[in-house]
C-alpha positions in Angstrom: -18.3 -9.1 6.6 -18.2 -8.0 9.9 -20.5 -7.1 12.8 -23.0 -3.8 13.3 -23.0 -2.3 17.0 -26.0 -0.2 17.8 -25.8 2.2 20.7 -28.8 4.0 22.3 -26.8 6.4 24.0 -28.4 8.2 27.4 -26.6 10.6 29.7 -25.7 8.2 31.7 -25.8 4.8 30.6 -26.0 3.2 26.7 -27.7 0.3 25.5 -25.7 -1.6 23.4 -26.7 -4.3 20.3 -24.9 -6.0 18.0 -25.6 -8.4 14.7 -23.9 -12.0 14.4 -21.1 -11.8 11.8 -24.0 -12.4 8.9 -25.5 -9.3 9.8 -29.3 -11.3 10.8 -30.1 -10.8 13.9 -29.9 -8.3 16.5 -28.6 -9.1 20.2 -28.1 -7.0 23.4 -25.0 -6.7 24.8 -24.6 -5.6 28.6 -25.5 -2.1 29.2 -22.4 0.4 29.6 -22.3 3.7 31.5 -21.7 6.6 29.3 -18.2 7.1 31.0 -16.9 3.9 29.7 -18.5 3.5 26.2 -16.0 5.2 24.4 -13.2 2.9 25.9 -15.6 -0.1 25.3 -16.2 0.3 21.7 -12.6 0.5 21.1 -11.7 -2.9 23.0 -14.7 -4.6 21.4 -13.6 -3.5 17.8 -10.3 -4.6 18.5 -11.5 -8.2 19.6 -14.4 -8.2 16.8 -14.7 -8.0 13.2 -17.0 -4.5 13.0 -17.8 -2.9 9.7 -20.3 -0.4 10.9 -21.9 0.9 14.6 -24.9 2.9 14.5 -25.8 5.2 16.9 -29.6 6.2 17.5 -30.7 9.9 16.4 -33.2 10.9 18.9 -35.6 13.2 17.1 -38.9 15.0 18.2 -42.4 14.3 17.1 -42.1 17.1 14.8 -38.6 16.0 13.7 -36.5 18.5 15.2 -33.0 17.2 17.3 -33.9 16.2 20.8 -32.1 18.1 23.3 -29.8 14.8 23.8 -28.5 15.2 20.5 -26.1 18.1 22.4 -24.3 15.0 24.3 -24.5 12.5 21.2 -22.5 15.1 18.6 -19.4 15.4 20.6 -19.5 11.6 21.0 -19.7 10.9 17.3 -17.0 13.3 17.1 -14.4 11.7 19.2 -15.4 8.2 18.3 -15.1 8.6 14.5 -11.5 9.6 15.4 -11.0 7.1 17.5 -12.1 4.9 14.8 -11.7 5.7 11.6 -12.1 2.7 9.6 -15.7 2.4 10.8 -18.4 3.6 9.0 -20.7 5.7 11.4 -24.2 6.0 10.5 -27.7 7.0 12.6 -30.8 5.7 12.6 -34.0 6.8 14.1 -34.8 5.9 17.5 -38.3 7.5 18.1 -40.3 5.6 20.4 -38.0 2.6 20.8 -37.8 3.1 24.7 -42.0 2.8 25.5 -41.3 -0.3 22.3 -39.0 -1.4 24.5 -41.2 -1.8 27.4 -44.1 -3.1 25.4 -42.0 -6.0 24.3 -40.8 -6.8 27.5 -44.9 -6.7 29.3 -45.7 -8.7 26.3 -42.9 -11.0 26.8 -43.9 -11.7 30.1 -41.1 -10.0 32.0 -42.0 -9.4 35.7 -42.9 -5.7 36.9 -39.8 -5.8 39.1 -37.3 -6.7 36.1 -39.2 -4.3 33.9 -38.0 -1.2 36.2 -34.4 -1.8 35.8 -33.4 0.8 33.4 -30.4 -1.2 32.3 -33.1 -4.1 30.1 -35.2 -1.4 28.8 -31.9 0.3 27.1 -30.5 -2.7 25.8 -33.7 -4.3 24.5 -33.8 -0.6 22.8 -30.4 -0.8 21.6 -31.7 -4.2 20.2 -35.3 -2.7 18.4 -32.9 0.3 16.7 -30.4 -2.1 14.8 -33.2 -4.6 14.0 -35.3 -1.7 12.4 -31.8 -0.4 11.0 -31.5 -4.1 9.2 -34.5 -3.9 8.0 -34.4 -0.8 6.9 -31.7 -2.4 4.5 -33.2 -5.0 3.4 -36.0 -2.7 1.7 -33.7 -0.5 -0.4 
């Protein structure tokens, strides 16, 4: 069994997650700038047992493609054939960024730490694979 990478992918940098090798938990990894995240899934599969990396499908309220899907595709694209023997999936990522923020006021985080953009990405690279694992647990 192997590991599950999550990426919430933004113009111009992704939050990144990934499961222990039991596939339980979710944990952030260091945010990476767009530029590089191609280049960085390839090392960390290469130094890691991954079976699967999910990316988030940013959708609308009515369910329609965001307008960041335009960026995502051609990513997908390049990254399944950079990586074949992954399985690719998505997974809905509605709402996981303001989640995001919630989590961290509740958690206590201070205003200051709450601004950098690079936390709220991870921790919503880390709310998308936990709802993608339990997501599979109820099927």
């Amino acid at each position: 069994m192997g590991r599950i990478i999550c990426i919430d992918y933004g113009r111009k940098r992704c939050g990144v997650a990934v499961t222990d090798v039991l596939q339980i938990s979710a944990n952030g990894l260091p945010t990476v700038r767009t530029c590089d995240l191609e280049q960085f899934l390839v090392d960390y599969c290469a130094a890691e047992p991954v079976e699967e990396i999910v990316v988030g499908l940013p959708t609308q309220l009515n369910g329609d493609p965001s307008e960041s899907e335009r960026y995502i595709a051609p990513f997908i694209k390049r990254l399944t054939a950079r990586l074949p023997d992954i399985l690719l999936k998505r997974f809905d990522e509605r709402f996981t960024s303001t989640i995001a923020h919630r989590e961290m006021i509740a958690a206590g985080v201070k205003k200051k730490d709450r601004q950098r953009k690079e936390l709220a990405d991870e921790m919503a690279a880390v709310i998308i694979l936990t709802g993608y694992l339990d997501s599979r647990m109820l099927k």
